[in-house]
C-alpha positions in Angstrom: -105.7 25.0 35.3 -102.9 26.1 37.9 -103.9 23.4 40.4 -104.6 20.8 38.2 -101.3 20.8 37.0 -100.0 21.2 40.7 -102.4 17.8 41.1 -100.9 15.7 38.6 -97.6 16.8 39.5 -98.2 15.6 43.0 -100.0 12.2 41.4 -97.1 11.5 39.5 -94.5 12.1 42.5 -96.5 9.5 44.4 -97.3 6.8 41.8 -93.7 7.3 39.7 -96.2 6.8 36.9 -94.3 8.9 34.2 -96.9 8.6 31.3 -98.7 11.6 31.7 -102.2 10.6 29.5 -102.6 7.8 31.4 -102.3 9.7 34.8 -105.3 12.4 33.3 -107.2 9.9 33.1 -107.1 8.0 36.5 -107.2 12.0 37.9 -110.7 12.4 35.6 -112.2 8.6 36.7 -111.7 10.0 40.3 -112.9 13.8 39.3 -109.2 14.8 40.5 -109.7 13.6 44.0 -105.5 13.1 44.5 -106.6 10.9 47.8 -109.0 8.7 45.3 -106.7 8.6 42.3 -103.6 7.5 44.3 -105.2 4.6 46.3 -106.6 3.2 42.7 -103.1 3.8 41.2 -101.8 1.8 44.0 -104.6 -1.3 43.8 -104.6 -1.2 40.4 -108.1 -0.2 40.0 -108.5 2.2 36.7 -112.0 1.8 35.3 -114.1 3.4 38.0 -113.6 5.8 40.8 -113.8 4.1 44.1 -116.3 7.0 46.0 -116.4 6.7 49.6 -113.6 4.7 50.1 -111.5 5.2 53.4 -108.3 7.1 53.0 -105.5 5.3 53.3 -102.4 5.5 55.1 -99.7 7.3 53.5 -98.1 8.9 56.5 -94.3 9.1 56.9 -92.2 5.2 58.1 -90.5 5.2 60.9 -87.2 6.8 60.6 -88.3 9.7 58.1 -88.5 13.0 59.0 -92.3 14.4 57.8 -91.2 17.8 56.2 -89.0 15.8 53.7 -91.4 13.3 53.4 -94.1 15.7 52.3 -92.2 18.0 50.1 -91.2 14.5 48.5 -95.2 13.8 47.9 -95.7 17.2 46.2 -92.8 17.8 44.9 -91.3 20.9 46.8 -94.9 21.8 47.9 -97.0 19.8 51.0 -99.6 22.6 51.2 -101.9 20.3 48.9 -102.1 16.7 50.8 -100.4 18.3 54.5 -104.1 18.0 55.6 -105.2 14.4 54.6 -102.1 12.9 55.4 -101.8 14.1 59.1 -105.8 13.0 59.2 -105.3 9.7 57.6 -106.2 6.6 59.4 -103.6 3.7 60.3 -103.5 0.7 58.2 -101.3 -1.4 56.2 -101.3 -3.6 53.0 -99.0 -4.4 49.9 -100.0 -1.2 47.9 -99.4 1.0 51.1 -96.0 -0.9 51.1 -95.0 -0.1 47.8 -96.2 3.5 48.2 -93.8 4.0 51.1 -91.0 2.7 49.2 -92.1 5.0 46.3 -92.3 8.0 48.7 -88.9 6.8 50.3 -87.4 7.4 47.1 -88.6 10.5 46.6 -87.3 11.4 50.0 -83.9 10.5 48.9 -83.8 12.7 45.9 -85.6 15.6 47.5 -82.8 15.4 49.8 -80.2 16.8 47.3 -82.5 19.0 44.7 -86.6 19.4 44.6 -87.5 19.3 41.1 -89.9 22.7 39.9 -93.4 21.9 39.4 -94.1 20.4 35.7 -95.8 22.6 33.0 -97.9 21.6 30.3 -96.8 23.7 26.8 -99.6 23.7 24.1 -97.3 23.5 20.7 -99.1 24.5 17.3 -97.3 22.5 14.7 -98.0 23.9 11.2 -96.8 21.5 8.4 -97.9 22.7 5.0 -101.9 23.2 4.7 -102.2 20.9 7.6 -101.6 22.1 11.6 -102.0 20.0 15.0 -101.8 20.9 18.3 -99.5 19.2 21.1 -99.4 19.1 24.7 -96.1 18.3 26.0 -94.8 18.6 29.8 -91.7 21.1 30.0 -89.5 18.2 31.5 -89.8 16.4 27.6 -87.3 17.2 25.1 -87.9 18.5 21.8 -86.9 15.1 20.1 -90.2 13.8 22.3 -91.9 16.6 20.0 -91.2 15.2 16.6 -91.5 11.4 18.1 -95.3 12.5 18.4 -95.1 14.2 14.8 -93.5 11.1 13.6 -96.5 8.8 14.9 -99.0 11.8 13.8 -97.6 12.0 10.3 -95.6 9.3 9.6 -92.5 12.0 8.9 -89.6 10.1 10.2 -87.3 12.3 13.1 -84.1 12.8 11.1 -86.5 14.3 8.4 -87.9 17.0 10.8 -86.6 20.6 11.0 -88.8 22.8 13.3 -88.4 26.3 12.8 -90.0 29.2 14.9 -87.8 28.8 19.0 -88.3 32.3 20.7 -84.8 30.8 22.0 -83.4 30.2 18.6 -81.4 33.5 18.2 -79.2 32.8 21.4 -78.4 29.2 21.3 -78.3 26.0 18.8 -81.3 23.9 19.5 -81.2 20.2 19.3 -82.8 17.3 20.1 -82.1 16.7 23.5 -82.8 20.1 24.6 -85.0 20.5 27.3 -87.9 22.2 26.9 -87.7 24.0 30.3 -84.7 25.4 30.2 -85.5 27.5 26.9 -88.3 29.2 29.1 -91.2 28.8 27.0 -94.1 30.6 26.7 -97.3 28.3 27.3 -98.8 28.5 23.6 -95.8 28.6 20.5 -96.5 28.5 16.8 -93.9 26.1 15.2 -93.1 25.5 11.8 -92.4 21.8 10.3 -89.5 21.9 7.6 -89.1 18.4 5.6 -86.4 20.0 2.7 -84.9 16.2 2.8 -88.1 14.4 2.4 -88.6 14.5 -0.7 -85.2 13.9 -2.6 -85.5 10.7 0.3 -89.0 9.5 -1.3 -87.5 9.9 -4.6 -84.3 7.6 -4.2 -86.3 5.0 -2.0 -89.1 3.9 -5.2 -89.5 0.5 -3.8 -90.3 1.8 0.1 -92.5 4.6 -1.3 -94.9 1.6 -2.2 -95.3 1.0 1.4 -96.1 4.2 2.4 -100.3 5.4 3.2 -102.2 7.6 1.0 -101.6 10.6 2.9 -97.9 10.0 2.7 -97.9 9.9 -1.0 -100.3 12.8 -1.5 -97.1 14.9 0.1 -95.0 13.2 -2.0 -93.5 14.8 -5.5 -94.2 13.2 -8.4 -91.8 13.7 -11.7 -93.2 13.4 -14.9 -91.1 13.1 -18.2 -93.3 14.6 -20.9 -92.5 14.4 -25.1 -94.4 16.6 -27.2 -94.5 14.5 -30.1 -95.8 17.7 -32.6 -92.5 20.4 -31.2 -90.1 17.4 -30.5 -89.8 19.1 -27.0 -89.4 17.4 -23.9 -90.8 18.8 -20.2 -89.5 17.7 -17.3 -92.4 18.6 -14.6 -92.8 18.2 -11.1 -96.1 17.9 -9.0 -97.4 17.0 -5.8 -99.5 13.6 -5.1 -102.5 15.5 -4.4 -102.7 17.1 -8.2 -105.1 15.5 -10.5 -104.8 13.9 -13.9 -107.1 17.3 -15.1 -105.0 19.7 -13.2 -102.2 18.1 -15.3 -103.9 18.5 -18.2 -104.8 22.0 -17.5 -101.4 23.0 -17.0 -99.7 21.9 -20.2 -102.2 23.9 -21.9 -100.9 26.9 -20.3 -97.2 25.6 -21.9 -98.1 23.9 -25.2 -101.5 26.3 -26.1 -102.9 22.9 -26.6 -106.8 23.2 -25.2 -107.5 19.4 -23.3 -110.1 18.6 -25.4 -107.1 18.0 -28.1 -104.5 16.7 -25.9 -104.4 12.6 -26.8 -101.9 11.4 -24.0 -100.5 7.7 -24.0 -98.8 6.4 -20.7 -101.2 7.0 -18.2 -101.6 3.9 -15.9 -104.5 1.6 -16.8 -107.5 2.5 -15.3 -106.5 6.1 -14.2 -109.3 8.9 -14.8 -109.1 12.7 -14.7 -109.9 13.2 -11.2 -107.7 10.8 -10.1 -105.1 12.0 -8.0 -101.2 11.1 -9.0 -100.8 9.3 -6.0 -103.5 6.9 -6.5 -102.9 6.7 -10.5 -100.0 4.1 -9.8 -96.9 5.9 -11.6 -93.7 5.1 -12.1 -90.5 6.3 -9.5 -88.5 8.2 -9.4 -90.0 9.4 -12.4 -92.9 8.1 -15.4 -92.3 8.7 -19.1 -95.8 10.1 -21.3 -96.5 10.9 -25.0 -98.6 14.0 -25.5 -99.8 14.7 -29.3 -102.6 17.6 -30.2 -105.2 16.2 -32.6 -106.2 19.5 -33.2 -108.9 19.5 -36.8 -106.0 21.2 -39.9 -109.0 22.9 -41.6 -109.7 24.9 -38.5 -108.0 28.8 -39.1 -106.1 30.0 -36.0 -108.5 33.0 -34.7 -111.2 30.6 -34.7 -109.3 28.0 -32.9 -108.2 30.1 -30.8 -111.9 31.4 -29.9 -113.4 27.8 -29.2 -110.5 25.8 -27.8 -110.0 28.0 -24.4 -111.2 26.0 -21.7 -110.9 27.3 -17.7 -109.6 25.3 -15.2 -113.3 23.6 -14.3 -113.8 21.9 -17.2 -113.3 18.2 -16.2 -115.8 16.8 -18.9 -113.3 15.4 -21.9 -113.1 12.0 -22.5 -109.8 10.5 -21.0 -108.7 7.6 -23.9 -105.2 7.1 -25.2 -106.6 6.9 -28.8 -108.5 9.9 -30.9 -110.7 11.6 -28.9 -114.6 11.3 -30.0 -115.8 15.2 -30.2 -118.9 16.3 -31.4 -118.6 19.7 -30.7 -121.8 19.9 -28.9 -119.8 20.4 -25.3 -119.8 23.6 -23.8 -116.8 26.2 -24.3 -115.6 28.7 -21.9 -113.6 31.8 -22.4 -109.4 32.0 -21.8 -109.2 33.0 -18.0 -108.5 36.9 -18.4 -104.8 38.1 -17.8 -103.6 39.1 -14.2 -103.2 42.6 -15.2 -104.6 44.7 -17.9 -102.4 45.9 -20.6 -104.3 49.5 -20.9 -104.6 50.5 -17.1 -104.2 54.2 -16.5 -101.8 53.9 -13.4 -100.3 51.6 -11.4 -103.2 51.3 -8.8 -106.0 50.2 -11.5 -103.8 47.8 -13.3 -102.8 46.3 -9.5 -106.4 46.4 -8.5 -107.3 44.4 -11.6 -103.9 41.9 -10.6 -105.3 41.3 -7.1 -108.8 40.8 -8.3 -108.1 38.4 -11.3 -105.2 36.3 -8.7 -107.9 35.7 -6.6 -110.4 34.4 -9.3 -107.8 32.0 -10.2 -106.5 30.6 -7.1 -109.0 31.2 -4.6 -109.7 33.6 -2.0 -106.6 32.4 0.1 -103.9 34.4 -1.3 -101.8 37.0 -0.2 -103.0 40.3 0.0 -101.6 42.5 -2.2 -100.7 45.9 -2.0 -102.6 48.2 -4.0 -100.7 51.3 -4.5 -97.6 51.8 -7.4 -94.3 50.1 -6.2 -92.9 53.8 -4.6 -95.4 53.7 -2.1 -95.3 50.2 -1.4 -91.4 50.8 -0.5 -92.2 54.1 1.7 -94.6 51.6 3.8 -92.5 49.0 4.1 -88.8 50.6 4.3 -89.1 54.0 4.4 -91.2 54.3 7.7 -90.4 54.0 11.1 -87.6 51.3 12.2 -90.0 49.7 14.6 -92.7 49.6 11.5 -90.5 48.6 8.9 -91.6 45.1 7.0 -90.1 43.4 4.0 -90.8 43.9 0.6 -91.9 41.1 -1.5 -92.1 41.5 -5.2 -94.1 38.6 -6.8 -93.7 38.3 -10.5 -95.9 36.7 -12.5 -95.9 34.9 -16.5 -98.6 33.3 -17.8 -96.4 31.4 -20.5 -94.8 29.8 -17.4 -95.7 26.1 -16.1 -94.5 26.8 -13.0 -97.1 29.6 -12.5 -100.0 28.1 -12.2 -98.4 25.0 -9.4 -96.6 27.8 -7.7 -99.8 29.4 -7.2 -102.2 27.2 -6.0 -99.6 24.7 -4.4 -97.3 27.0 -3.0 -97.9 30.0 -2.6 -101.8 30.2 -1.8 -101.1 27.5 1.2 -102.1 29.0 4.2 -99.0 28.9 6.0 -97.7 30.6 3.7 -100.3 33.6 3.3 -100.0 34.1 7.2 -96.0 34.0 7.1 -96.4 36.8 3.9 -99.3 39.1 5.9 -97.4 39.2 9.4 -94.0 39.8 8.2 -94.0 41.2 4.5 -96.0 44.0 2.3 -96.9 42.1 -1.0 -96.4 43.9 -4.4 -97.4 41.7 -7.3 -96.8 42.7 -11.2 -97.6 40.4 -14.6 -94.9 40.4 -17.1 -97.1 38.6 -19.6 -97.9 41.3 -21.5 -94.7 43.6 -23.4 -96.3 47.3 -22.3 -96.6 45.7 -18.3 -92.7 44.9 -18.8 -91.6 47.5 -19.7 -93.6 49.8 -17.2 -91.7 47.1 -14.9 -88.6 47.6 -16.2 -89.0 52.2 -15.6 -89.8 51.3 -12.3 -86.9 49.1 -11.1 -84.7 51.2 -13.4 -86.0 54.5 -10.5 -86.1 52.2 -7.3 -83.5 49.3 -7.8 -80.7 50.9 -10.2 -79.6 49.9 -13.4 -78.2 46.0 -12.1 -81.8 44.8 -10.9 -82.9 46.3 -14.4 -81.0 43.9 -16.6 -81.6 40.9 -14.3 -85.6 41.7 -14.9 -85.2 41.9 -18.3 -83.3 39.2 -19.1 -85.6 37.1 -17.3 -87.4 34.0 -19.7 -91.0 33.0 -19.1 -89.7 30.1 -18.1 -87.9 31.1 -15.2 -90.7 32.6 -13.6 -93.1 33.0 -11.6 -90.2 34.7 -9.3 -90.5 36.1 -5.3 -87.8 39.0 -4.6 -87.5 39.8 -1.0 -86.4 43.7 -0.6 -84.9 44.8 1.7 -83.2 48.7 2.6 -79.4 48.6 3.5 -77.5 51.8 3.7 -80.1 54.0 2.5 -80.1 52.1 -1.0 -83.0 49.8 -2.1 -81.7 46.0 -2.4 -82.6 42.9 -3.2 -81.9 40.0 -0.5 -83.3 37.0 -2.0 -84.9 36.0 -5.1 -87.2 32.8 -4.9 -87.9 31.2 -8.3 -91.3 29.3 -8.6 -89.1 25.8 -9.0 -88.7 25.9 -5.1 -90.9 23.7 -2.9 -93.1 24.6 0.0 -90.8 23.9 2.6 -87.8 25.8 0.9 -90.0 28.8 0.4 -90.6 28.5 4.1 -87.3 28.1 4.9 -85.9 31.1 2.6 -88.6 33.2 4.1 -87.4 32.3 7.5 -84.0 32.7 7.1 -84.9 36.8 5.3 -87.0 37.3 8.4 -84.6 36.6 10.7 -81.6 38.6 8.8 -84.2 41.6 9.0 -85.5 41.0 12.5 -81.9 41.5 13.5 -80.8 44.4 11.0 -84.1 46.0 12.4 -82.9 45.9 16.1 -79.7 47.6 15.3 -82.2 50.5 13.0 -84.3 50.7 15.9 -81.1 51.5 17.9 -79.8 53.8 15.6 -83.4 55.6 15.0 -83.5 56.2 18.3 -80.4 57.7 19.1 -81.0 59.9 16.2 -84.5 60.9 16.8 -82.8 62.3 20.4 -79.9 64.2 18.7 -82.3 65.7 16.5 -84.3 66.9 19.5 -81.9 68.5 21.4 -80.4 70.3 18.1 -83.9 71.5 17.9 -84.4 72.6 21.4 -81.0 74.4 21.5 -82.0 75.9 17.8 -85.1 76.7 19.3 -83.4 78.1 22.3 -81.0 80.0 19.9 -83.5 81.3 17.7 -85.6 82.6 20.9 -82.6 84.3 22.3 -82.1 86.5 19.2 -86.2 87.2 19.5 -84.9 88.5 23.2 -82.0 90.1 22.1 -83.8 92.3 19.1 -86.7 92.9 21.6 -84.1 94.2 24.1 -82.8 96.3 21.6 -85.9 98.2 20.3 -87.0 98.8 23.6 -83.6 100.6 25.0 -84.5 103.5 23.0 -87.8 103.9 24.3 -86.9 102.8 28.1 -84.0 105.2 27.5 -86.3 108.3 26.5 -88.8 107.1 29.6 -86.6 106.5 32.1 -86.5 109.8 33.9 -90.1 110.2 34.0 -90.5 106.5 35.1 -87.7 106.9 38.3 -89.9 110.5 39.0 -92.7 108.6 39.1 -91.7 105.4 40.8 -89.7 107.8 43.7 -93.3 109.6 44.2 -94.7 106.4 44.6 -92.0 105.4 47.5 -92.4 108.2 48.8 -96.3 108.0 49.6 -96.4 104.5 50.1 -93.6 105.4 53.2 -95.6 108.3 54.0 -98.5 105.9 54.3 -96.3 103.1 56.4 -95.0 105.8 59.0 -98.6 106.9 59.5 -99.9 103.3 59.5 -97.0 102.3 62.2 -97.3 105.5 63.9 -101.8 104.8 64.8 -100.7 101.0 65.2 -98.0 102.1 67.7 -100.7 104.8 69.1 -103.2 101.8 69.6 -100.6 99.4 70.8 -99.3 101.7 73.3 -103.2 102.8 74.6 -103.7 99.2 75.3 -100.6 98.9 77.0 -101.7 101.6 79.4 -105.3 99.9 79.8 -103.6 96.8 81.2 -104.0 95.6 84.6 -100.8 95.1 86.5 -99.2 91.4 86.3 -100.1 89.9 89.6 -97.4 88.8 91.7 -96.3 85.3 92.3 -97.3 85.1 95.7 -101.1 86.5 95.0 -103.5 84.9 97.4 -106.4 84.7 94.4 -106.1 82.7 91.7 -103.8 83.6 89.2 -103.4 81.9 85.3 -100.3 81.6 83.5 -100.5 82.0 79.7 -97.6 80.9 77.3 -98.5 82.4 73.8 -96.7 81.4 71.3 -95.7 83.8 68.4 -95.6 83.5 64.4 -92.4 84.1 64.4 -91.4 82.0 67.0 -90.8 83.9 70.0 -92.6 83.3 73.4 -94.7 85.7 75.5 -95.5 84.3 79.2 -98.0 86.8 81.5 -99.7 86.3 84.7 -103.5 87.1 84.4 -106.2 87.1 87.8 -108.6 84.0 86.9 -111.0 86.7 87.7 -109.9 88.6 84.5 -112.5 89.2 81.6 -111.0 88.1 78.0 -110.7 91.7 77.1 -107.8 92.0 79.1 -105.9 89.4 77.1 -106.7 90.0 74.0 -105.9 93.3 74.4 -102.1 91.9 76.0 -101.7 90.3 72.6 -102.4 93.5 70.7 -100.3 95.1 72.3 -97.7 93.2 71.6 -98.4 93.6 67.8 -101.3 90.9 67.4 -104.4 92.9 66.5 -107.3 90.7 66.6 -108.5 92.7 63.2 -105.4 91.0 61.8 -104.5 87.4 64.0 -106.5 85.1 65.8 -105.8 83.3 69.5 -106.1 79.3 69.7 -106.2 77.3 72.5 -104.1 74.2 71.6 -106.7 71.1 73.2 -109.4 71.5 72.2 -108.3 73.9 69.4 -110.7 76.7 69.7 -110.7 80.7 68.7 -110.7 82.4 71.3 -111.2 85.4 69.4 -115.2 84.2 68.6 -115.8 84.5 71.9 -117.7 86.4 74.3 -114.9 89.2 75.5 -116.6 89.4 78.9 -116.1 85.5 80.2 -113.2 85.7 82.5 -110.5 83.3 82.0 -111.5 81.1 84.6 -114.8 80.4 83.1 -112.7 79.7 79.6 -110.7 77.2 81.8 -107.5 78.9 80.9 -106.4 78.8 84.5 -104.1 77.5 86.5 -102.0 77.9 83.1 -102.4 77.4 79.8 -100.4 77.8 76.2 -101.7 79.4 73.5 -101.2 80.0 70.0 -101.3 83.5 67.6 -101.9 82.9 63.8 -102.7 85.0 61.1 -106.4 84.8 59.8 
């Protein structure tokens, strides 16, 4: 991958073509052959690679100095085309023309800076539930990044807010940064923020007409509902990509009006329940329906309420803005079965039944929940080590709420979201539908959060839930950093759950710091407590033996002087037979021949352990004997040392005692050497 960048670096330096997709594909018609691509950039020739075509001439004009010309070609590197430019053949023509003037250029500019070679950053763009991938050269800027985003997804530039720079924390990125100089990895996971989009779609009704289907499926829709039989009015917001039925579906969680009584008038003409609001044709900025229940009088409430609960897959009522036409021959199907039970023994069954029920509703991609009561959630997530610490997030959950159900499955299931929540928070959910489940909510914050988060809980309405609180630790006390309400769209979730990561990344840094500067104050206290503690252990131990060494002293210096005392009895004697021996050998000795000895004489140099130096004179004629008993003498027993000759080294106590030294070739002279065995 290295050298085809290096290539098309070096085929963009010779053709000054600076759109890169165009040059990958000229490099790919000629199977990157530079020589190949460059002579069909030059002649024009793009549809098929010219094989076997004689090189061309692209050696330096007269007047330009080759290095300069080459480093021009590759950009600050020659080692690529060096060869096949020196072995080119002479020629000429118009393209060859225009390619020195190119190269000329080049020459110019490489004569004040060589730019570095171009890399090719692979960006992973998530935008909602939808991702793309982007390869962009490091000499673009990021405003090239969201032009490509802009033609991708139609989202217009001034729109775009991508979160998620490694380089974000040092400097203010904009626009015309360049993407080299923030020193990008090659892979980086970015995140598309529109918060402006949709207030824009809104205000602009008449260009929102305009705009493709996928546009408007992004879009928010506002619907302005009167519930004729309460007199109440909802004002309800909902992507383009909800249905008619999902619509439906959720009033019933806010009216307790089943769809097979809901009579609606308002809906466009020709608009059916699994039509989508974006292709049903509403209204902007906002459409105006009449909902009514036409619900039987005679029927008793238990047993309306046992046949009228309908899950969120039944699609089958007949949509008419008139009275519905029931038989009562159509299926029923039970009331989805509350996030939490009411009668769980702890905290950890009623959370497994949460975690199990959430994902029945809203599919299997969710957050993961922690299953485990809140106090153990909080020791995992703040009370662990600084470098494992994650944020607590404290989803709250009421099924009287609208909002629930399009938080839920719009918002907070996306997967973009899940990924954010698993990598960077621990996920505590709780249902405050039921009265004993809030109040079991309310002990708990009351223990962990203090008395202020208590009232805030409990004066919460169903209606202003479902609600995210991000926890986070501060000064050894439990608080609460941000509270996300289920009004909020996807990319202000996003952007609130951004903004909390980044205030903890950076409080986490300066824990980190602080842990470990503690952790090593706590070690050296313990190592000088331990030091301490093993000092007094010496201390007693000194003491309880005084008494004892005191009473065993005098037989312990009679014994130890009766021990000196043999032991120098035993070295005198030893000295004395050693000094016996040394002195028998002495007398044994031949006299040292003199220096003017007609027969041939060797002269040894033996060099002590210690140091010192013993030089003799030795007849060749001499058996070995004679010198190893020289070296005893002087206090070198062979029992105890052995003699080495120095080249070859050899031990010339092994050998036979009767070769003289002239057959050991230790004449005319020789040094040797005494170590201990």
């Amino acid at each position: 991958m290295a050298e085809r960048e290096q290539i098309l670096a070096d085929f963009q330096a010779c053709t000054g073509n600076e759109n890169i997709e165009e040059c990958i594909v000229i490099l790919e018609q000629h199977e990157w052959n530079l020589m190949e691509a460059v002579q069909a950039a030059m002649s024009g020739d793009f549809d098929s690679p010219r094989v076997g075509s004689p090189p061309i001439d692209i050696s330096p004009p007269n007047g330009v100095n080759p290095p300069s010309y080459l480093d021009a070609v590759h950009g600050a590197s020659a080692e690529c085309l060096a060869g096949p430019l020196r072995s080119a053949d002479p020629g000429g023509s118009a393209s060859l023309q225009s390619l020195h003037e190119r190269i000329a250029h080049q020459v110019a500019f490489a004569s004040t800076s060589l730019s570095p070679p171009i890399r090719l950053l692979n960006f992973n763009i998530e935008y909602r539930d939808r991702s793309t991938t982007l390869r962009v050269p490091d000499s673009e800027t990021i405003g090239k990044i969201k032009v490509l985003l802009e033609s991708q997804w139609g989202i217009p530039v001034a729109k775009q807010d991508l979160c998620g720079w490694v380089d974000k924390a040092n400097k203010r990125i904009t626009d015309s940064d360049v993407l080299r100089d923030l020193h990008l990895p090659l892979d980086t996971t970015l995140f598309l923020l529109t918060p402006e989009l949709m207030s824009t779609s809104q205000d602009s009704a008449s260009e929102s007409t305009e705009n493709t289907l996928a546009q408007r499926l992004d879009q928010m829709y506002s619907l302005n509902i009167e519930f004729t039989n309460t007199h109440k009015d909802f004002q309800l917001n909902f992507f383009g990509r909800k249905t008619i039925q999902e619509v439906k579906q959720d009033l019933f969680s806010l009216t307790d009006v089943p769809v097979r009584y809901q009579q609606w008038h308002g809906w466009p003409e020709g608009a059916s329940d699994s039509t989508t609001l974006a292709e049903a044709g509403l209204q902007l900025p906002s459409h105006r329906l009449l909902l009514m229940s036409n619900r039987p009088s005679n029927e008793n409430e238990e047993t309306a309420d046992a046949e009228s609960i309908e899950d969120f897959e039944d699609a089958h009522d007949s949509f008419v803005e008139d009275s519905l036409d029931l038989d009562g021959d159509g299926p029923l199907v039970r009331r989805p079965e509350p996030l939490m039970m009411e009668d769980a023994a702890n905290q950890t069954e009623a959370l497994e039944s949460f975690s199990h029920e959430f994902g029945s509703r809203y599919g299997d991609c969710h957050p993961v929940f922690y299953i485990g009561d809140l106090e153990c959630a909080i020791k995992d997530s703040l009370l662990c080590r600084a470098k494992d610490r994650k944020l607590l997030a404290i989803y709250l959950h009421h099924d009287a709420s609208i909002q629930a159900n399009v938080f839920c499955s719009q918002i907070l299931c996306t997967e973009s979201v899940v990924s954010f929540l698993s990598a960077n928070f621990i996920t505590w959910g709780w249902d405050l539908t039921s009265p004993a489940n809030r109040a079991r909510l309310l002990t708990m914050c009351t223990r962990h959060f203090g008395s202020i988060a208590t009232n805030t809980v409990q004066n919460l309405r169903p209606d202003e839930l479902p609600l995210l609180l991000i926890i986070s630790r501060n000064r050894g006390s439990n608080e609460v950093m941000q509270a996300i309400h289920g009004n909020t769209t996807l990319d202000e979730l996003m952007t609130h759950l951004l903004h909390a990561t980044e205030v903890f990344r950076e409080q986490q840094t300066l824990e980190i710091q602080e842990e470990d500067e503690r952790n090593a104050r706590e070690t050296m206290l313990a190592e000088q407590d331990a030091a301490y503690q093993e000092s007094l252990a010496v201390d007693r131990a000194k003491e309880e033996a005084k008494r004892i060494e005191e009473e065993q002293r005098r037989e312990r210096e009679n014994r130890e002087q009766r021990h000196l005392e043999d032991l120098e009895k035993d070295r005198q004697h030893e000295m004395a037979q050693k000094e016996a021996i040394r002195q028998s050998l002495s007398d044994q000795l031949p006299d040292e021949p003199p220096c003017n000895c007609t027969e041939p004489i060797s002269t040894l140099r033996i060099r002590c352990p210690g140091g010192g130096m013993l030089v003799r004179r030795f007849l060749a004629q001499h058996p070995l004997q004679v010198l190893l008993n020289f070296v005893a003498s002087k206090g070198f027993p062979c029992s105890e040392f052995k003699l080495l000759t120095t080249f070859p080294r050899k031990d010339l106590t092994l050998e036979d005692t009767r070769k003289t030294l002239q057959v050991l070739k230790l004449c005319p002279q020789e040094t040797l050497i005494v170590e201990e065995k």
